[in-house]
PyMOL commands that place a pseudoatom at each C-alpha (Angstrom):
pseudoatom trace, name=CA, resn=UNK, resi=1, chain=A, elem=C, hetatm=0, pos=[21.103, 32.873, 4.509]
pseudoatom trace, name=CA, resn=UNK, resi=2, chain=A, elem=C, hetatm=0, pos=[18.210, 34.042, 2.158]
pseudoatom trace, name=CA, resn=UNK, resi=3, chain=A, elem=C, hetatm=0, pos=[19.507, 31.394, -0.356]
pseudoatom trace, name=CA, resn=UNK, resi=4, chain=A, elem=C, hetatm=0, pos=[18.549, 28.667, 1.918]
pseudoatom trace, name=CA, resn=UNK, resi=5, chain=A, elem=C, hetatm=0, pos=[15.714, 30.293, 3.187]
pseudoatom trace, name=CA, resn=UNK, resi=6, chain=A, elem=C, hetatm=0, pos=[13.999, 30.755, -0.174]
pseudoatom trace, name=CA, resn=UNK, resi=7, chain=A, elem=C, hetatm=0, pos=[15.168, 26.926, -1.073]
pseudoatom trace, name=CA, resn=UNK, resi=8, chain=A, elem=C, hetatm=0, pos=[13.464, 26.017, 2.248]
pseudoatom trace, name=CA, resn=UNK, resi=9, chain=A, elem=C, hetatm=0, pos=[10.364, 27.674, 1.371]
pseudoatom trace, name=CA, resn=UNK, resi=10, chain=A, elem=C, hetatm=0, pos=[10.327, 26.381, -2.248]
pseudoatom trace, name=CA, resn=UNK, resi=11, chain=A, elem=C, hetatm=0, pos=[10.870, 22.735, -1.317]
pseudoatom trace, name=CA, resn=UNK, resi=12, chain=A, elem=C, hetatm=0, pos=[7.987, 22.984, 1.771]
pseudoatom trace, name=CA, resn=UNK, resi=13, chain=A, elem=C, hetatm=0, pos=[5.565, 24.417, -0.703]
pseudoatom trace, name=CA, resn=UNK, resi=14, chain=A, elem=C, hetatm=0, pos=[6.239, 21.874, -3.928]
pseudoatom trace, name=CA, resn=UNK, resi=15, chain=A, elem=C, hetatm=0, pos=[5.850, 19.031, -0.945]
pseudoatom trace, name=CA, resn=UNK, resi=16, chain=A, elem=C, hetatm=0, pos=[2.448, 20.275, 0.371]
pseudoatom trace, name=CA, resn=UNK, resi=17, chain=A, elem=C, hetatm=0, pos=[0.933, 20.786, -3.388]
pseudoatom trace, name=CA, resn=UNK, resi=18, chain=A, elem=C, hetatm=0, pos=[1.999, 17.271, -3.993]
pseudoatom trace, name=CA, resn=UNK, resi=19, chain=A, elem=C, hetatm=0, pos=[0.086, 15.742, -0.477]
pseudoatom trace, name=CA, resn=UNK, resi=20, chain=A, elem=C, hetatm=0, pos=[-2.846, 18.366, -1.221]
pseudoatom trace, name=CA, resn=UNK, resi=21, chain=A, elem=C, hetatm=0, pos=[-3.122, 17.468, -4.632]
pseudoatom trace, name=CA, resn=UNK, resi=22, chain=A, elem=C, hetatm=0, pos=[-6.438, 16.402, -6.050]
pseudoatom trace, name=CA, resn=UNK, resi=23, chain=A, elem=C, hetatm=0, pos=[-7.133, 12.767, -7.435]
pseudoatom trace, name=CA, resn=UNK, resi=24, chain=A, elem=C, hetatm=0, pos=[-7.381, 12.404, -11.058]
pseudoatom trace, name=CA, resn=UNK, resi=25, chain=A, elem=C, hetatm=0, pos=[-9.876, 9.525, -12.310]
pseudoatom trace, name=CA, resn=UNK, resi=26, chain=A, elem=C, hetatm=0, pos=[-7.463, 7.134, -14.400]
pseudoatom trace, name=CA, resn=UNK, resi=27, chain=A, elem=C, hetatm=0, pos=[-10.221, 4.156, -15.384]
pseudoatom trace, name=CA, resn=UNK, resi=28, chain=A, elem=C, hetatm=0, pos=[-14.275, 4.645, -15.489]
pseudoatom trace, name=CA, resn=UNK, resi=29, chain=A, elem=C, hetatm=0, pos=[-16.499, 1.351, -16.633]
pseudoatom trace, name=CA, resn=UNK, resi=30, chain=A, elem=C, hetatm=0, pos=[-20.152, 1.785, -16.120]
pseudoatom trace, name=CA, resn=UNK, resi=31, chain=A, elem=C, hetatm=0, pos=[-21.023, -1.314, -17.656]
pseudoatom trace, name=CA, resn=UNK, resi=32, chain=A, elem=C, hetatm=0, pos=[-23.341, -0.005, -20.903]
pseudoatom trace, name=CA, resn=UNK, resi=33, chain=A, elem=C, hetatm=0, pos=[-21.798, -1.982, -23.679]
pseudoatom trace, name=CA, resn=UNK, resi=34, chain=A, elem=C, hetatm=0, pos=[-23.732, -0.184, -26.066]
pseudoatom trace, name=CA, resn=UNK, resi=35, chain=A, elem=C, hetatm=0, pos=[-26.996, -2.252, -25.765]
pseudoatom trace, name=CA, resn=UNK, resi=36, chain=A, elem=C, hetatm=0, pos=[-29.919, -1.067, -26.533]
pseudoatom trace, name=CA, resn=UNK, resi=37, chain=A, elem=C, hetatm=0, pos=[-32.383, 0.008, -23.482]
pseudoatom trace, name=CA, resn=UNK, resi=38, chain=A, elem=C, hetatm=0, pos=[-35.104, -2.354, -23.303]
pseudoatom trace, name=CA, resn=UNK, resi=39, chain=A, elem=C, hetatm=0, pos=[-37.292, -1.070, -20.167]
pseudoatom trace, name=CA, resn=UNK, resi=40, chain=A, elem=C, hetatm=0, pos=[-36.751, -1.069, -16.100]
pseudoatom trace, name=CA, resn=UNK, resi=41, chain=A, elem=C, hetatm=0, pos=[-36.431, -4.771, -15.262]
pseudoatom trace, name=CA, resn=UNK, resi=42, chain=A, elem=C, hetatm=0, pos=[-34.912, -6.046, -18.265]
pseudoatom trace, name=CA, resn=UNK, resi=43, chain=A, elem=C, hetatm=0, pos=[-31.828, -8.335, -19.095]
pseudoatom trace, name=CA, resn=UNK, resi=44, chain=A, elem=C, hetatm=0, pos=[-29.022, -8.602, -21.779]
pseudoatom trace, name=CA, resn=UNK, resi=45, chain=A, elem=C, hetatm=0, pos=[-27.566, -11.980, -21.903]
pseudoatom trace, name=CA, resn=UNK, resi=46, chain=A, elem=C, hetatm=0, pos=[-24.125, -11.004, -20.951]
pseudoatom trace, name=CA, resn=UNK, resi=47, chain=A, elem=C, hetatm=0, pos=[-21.971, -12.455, -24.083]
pseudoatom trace, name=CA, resn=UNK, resi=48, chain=A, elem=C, hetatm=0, pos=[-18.156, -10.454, -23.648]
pseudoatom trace, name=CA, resn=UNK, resi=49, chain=A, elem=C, hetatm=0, pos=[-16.754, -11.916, -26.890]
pseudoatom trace, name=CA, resn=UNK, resi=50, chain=A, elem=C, hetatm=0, pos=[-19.618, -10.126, -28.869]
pseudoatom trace, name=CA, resn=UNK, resi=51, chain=A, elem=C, hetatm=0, pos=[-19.085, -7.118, -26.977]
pseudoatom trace, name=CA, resn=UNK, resi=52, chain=A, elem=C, hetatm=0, pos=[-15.073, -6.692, -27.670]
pseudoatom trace, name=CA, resn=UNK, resi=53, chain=A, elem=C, hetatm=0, pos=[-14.161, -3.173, -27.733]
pseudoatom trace, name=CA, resn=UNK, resi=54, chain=A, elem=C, hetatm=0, pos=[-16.820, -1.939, -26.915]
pseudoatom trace, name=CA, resn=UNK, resi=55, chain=A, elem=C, hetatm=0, pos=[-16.959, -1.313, -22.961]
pseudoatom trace, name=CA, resn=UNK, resi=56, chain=A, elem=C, hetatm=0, pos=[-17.466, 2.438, -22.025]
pseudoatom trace, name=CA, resn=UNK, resi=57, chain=A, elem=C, hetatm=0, pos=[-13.723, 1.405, -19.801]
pseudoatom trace, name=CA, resn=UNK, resi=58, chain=A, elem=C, hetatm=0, pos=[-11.641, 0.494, -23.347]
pseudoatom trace, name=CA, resn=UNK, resi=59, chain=A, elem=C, hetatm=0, pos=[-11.046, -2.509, -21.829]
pseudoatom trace, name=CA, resn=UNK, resi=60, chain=A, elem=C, hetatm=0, pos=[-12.338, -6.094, -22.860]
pseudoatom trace, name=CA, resn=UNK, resi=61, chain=A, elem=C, hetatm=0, pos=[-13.952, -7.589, -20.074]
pseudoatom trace, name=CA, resn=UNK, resi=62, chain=A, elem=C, hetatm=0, pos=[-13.069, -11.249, -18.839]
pseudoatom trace, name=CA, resn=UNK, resi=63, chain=A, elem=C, hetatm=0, pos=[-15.696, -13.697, -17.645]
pseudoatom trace, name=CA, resn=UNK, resi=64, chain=A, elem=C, hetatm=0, pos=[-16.484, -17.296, -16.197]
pseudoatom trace, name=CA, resn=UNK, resi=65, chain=A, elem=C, hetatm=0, pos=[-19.690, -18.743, -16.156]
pseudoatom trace, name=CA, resn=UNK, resi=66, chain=A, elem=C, hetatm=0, pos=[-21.886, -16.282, -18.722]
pseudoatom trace, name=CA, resn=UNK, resi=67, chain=A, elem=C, hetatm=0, pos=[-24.656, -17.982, -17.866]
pseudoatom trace, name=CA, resn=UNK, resi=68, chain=A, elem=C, hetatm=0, pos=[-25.151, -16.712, -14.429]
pseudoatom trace, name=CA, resn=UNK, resi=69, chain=A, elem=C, hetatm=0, pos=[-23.975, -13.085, -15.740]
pseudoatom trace, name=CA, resn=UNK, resi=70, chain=A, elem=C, hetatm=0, pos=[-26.314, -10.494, -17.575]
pseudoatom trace, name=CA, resn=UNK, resi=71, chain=A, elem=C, hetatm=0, pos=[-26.769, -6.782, -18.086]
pseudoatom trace, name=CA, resn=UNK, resi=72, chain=A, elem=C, hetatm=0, pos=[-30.023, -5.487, -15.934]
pseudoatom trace, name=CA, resn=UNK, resi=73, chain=A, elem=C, hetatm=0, pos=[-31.886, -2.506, -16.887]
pseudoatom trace, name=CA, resn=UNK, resi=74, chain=A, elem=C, hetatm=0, pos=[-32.812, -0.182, -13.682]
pseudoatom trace, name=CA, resn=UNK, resi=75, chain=A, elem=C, hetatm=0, pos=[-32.827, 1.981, -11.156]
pseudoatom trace, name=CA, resn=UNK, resi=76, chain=A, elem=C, hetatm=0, pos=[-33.932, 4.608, -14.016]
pseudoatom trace, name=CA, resn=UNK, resi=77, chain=A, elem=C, hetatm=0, pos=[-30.486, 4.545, -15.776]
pseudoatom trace, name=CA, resn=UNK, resi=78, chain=A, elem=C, hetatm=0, pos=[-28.824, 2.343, -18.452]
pseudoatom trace, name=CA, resn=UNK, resi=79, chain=A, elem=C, hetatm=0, pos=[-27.546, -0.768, -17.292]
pseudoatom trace, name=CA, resn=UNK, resi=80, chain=A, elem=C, hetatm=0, pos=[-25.845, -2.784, -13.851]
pseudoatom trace, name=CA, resn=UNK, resi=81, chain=A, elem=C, hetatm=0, pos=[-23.828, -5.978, -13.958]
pseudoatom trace, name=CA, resn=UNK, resi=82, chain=A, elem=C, hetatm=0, pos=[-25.423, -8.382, -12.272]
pseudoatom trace, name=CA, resn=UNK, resi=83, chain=A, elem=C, hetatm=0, pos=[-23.841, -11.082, -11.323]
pseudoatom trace, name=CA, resn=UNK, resi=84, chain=A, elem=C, hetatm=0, pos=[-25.987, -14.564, -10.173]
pseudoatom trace, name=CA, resn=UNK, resi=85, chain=A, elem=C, hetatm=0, pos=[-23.210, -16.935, -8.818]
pseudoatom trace, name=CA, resn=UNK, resi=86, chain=A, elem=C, hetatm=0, pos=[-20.607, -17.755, -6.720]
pseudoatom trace, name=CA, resn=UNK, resi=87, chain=A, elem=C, hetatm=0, pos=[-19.191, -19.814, -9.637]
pseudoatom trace, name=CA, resn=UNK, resi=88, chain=A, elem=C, hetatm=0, pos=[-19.306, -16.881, -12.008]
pseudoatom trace, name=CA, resn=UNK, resi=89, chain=A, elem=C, hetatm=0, pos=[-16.696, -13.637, -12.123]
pseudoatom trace, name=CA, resn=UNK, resi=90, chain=A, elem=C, hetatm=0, pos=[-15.735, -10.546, -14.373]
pseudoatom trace, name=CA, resn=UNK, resi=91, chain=A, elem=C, hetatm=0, pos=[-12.551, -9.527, -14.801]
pseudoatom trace, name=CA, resn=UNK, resi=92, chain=A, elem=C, hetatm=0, pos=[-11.435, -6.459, -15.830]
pseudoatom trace, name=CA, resn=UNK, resi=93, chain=A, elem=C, hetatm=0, pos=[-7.576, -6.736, -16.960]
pseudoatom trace, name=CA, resn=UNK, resi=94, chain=A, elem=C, hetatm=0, pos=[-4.360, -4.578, -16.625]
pseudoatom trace, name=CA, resn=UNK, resi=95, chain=A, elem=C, hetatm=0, pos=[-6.240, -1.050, -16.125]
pseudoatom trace, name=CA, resn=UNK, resi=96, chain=A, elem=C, hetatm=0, pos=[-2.905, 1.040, -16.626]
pseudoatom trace, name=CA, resn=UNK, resi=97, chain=A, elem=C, hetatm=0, pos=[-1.716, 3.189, -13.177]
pseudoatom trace, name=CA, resn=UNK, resi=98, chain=A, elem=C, hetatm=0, pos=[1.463, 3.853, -14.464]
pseudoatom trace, name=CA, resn=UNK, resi=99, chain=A, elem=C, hetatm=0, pos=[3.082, 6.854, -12.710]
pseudoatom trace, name=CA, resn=UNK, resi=100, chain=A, elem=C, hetatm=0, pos=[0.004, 6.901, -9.863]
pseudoatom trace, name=CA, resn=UNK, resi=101, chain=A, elem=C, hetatm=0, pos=[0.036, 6.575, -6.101]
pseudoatom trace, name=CA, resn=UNK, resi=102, chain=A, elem=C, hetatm=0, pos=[-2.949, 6.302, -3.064]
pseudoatom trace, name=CA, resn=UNK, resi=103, chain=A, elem=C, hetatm=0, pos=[-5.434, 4.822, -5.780]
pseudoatom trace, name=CA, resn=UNK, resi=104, chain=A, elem=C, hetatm=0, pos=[-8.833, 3.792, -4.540]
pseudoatom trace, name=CA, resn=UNK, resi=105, chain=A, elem=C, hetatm=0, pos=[-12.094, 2.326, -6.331]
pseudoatom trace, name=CA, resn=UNK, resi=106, chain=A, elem=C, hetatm=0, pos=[-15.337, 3.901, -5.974]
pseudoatom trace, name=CA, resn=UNK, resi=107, chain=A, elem=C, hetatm=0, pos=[-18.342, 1.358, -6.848]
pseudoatom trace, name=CA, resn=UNK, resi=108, chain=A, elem=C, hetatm=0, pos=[-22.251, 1.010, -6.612]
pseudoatom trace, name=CA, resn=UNK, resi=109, chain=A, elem=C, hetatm=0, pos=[-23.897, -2.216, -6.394]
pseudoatom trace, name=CA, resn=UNK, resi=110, chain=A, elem=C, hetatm=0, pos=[-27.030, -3.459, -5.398]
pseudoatom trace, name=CA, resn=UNK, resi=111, chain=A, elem=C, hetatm=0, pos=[-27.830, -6.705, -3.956]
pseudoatom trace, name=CA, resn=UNK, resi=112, chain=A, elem=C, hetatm=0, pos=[-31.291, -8.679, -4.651]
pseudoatom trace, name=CA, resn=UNK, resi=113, chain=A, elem=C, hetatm=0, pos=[-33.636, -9.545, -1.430]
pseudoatom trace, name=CA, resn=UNK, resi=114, chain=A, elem=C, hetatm=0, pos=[-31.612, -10.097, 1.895]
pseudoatom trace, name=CA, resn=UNK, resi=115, chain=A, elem=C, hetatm=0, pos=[-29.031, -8.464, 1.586]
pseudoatom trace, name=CA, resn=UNK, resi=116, chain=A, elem=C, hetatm=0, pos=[-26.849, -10.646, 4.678]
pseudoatom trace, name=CA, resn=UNK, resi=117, chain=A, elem=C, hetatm=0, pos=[-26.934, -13.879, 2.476]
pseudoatom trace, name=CA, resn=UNK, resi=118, chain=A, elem=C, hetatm=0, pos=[-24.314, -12.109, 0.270]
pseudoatom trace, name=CA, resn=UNK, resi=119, chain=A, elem=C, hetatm=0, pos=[-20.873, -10.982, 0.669]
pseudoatom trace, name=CA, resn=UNK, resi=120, chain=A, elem=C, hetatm=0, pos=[-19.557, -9.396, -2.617]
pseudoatom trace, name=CA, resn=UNK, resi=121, chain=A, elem=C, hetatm=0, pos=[-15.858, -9.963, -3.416]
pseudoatom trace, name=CA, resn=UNK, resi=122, chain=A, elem=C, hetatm=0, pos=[-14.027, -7.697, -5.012]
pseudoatom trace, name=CA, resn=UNK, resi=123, chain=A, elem=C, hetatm=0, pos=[-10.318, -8.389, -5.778]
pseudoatom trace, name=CA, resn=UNK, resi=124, chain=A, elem=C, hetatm=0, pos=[-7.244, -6.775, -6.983]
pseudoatom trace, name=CA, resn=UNK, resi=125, chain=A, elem=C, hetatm=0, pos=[-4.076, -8.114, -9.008]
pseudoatom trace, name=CA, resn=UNK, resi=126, chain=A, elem=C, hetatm=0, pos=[-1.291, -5.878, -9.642]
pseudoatom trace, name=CA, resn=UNK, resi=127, chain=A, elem=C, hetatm=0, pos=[0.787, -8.848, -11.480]
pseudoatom trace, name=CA, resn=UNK, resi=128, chain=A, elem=C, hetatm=0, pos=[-1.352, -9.699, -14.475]
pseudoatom trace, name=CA, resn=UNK, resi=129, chain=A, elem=C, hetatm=0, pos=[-3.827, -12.337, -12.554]
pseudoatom trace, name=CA, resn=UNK, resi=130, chain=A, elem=C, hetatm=0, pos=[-0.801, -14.081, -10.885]
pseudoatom trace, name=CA, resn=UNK, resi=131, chain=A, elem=C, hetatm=0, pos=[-1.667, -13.814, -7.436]
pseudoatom trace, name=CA, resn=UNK, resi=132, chain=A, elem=C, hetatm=0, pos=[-4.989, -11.845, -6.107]
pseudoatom trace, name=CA, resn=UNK, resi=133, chain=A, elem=C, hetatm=0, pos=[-5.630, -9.652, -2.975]
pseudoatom trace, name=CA, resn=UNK, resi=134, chain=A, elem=C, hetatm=0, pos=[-9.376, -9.496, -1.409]
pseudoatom trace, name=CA, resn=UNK, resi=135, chain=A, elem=C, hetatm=0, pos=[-10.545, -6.273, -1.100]
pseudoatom trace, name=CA, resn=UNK, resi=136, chain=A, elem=C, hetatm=0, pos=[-12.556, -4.529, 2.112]
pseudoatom trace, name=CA, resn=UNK, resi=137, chain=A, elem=C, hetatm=0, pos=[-16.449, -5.379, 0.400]
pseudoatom trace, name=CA, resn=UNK, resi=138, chain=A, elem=C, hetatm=0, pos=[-19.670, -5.251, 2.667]
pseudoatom trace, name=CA, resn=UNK, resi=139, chain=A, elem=C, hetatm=0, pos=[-23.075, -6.593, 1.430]
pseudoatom trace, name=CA, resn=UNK, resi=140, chain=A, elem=C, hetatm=0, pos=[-25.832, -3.425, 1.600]
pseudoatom trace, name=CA, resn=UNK, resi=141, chain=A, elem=C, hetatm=0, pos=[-27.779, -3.667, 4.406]
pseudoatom trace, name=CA, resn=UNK, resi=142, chain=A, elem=C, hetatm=0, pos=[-31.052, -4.523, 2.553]
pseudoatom trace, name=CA, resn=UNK, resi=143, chain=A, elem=C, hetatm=0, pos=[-32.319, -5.889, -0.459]
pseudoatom trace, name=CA, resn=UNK, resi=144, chain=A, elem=C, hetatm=0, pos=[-32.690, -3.923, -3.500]
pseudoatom trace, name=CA, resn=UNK, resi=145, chain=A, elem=C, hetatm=0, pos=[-31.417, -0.642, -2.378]
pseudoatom trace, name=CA, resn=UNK, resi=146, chain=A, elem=C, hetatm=0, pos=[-28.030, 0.896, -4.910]
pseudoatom trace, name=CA, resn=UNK, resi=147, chain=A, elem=C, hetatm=0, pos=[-25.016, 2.264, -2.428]
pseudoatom trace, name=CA, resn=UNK, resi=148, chain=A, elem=C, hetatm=0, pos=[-22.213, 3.655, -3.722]
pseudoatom trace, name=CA, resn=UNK, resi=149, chain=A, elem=C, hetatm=0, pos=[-18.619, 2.634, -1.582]
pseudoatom trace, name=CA, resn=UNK, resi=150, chain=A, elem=C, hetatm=0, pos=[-15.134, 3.654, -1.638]
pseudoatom trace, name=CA, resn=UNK, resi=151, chain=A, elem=C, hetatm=0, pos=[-12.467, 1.250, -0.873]
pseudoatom trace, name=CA, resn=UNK, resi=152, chain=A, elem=C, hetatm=0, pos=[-8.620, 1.588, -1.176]
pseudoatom trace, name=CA, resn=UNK, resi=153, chain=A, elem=C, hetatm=0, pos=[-6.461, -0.457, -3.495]
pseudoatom trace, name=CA, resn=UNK, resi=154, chain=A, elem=C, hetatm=0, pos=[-3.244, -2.186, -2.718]
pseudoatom trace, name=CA, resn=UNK, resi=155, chain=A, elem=C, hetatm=0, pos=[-0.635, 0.386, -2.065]
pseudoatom trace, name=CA, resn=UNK, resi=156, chain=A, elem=C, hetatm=0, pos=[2.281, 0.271, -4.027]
pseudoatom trace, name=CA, resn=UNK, resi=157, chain=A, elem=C, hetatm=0, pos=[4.254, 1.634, -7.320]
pseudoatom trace, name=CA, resn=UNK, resi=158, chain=A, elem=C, hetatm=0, pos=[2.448, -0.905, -10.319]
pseudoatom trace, name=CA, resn=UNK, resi=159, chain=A, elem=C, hetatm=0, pos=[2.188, -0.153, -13.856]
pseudoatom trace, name=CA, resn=UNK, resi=160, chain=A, elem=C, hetatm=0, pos=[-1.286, -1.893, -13.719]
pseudoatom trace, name=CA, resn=UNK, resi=161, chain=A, elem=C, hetatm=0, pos=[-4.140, -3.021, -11.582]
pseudoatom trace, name=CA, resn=UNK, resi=162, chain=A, elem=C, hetatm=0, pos=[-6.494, -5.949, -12.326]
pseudoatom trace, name=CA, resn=UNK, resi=163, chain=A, elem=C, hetatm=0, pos=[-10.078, -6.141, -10.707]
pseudoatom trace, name=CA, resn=UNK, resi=164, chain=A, elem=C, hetatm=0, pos=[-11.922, -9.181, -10.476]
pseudoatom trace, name=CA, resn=UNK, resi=165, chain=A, elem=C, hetatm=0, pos=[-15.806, -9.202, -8.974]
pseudoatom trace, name=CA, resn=UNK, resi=166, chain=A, elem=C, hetatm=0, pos=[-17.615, -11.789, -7.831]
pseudoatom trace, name=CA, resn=UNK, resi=167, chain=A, elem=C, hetatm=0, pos=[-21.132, -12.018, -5.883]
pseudoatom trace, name=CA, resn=UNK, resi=168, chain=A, elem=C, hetatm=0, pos=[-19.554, -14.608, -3.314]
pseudoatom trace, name=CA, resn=UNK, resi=169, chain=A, elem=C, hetatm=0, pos=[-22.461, -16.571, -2.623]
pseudoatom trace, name=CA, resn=UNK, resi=170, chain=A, elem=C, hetatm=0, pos=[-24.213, -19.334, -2.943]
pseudoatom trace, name=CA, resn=UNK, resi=171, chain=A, elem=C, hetatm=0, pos=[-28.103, -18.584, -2.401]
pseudoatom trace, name=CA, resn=UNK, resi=172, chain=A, elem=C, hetatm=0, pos=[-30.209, -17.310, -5.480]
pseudoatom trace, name=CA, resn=UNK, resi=173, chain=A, elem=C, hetatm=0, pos=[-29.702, -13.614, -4.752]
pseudoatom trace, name=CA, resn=UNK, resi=174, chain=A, elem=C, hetatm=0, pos=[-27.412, -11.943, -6.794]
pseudoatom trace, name=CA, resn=UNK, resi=175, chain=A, elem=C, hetatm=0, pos=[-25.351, -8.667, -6.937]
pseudoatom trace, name=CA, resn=UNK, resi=176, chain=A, elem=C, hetatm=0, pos=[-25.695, -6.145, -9.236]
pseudoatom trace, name=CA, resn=UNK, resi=177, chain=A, elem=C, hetatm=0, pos=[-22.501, -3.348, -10.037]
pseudoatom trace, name=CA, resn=UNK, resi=178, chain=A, elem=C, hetatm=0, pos=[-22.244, 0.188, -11.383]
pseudoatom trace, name=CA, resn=UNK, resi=179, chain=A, elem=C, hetatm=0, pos=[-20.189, 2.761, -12.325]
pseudoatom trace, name=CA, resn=UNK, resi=180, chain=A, elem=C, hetatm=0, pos=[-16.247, 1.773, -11.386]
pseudoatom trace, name=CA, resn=UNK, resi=181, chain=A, elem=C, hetatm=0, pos=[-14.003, 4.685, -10.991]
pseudoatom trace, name=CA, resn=UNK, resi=182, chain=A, elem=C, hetatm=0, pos=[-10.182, 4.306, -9.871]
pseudoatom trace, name=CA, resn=UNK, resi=183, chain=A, elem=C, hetatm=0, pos=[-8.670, 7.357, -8.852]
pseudoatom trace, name=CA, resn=UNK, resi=184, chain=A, elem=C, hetatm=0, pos=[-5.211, 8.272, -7.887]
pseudoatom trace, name=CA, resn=UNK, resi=185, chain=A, elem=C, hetatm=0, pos=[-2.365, 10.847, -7.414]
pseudoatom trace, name=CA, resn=UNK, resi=186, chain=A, elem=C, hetatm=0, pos=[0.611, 11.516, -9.364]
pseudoatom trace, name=CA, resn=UNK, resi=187, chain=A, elem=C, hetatm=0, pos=[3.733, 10.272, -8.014]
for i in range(1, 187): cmd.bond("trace and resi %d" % i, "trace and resi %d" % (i + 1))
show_as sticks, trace
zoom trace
């Protein structure tokens, strides 16, 4: 009877360390680059293949329509993507979750004037770009003002996630996004 009892008690306590355990950050991009800082205000042309390598992430970042996408100085820190049309997208490619579970992205963005003419989109692949899922994204309630959000990603056991962004809109104003974090638990 003390057999099972300990085996009991062993098995309840390795099951409620593994729900209370604490997430660990598996991917961080903050969207630097490595450019120089120019002044609050400013813009890098946004030009991925001369950047290769060298995102803060370790990831090569994916893009259509450069034109509408540049690097923006502000907020008294380094650098935001901002991101001018609905045309235009980022990609960030097969970020590896291997061996994760209850993952969730944390994000700040920023979106230019009015903030109700815009609707960011934020999506999530977990097979390579094949097929894409629309995450929960809100526009900020006013213009020009950085909020950080938390959404969940798809649930599921995936070696890898994809994330593509995209401002969603088709007015002038644009989004702007910081500092991507996914965390998750250890299966």
């Amino acid at each position: 009877m003390k057999k099972s009892t300990l085996l009991f008690f062993a098995l309840l306590t390795g099951m409620l360390a593994n729900a209370q355990q604490t997430p660990q950050t598996l991917y961080t991009e903050n969207f630097e680059s490595k450019v120089a800082i120019l002044g609050d205000g400013q813009m890098h042309t946004f030009k991925p293949s001369t950047k290769a390598g060298t995102w803060s992430g370790g990831i090569d970042l994916k893009t259509a329509d450069d034109a509408n996408i540049n690097l923006r100085q502000g907020w008294g820190e380094q650098f935001n993507l901002k991101i001018e049309s609905k045309g235009a997208a980022v990609t960030i490619p097969n970020i590896n979750v291997a061996g994760f579970t209850n993952l969730n992205l944390s994000y700040e963005f920023v979106v230019e004037d009015a903030g109700d003419a815009v609707k960011p989109k934020i999506e999530a692949s977990v097979d390579g770009g094949a097929s894409w899922v629309t995450l929960p994204t809100v526009a900020s309630g006013g213009g020009w003002s950085k909020e950080a959000k938390l959404v969940a990603l798809p649930s599921g056991n995936y070696k890898t996630i994809s994330l593509r962004i995209n401002p969603n809109t088709v007015s002038a104003n644009a989004i702007m996004f910081d500092n991507f974090i996914i965390t998750g638990k250890k299966l």
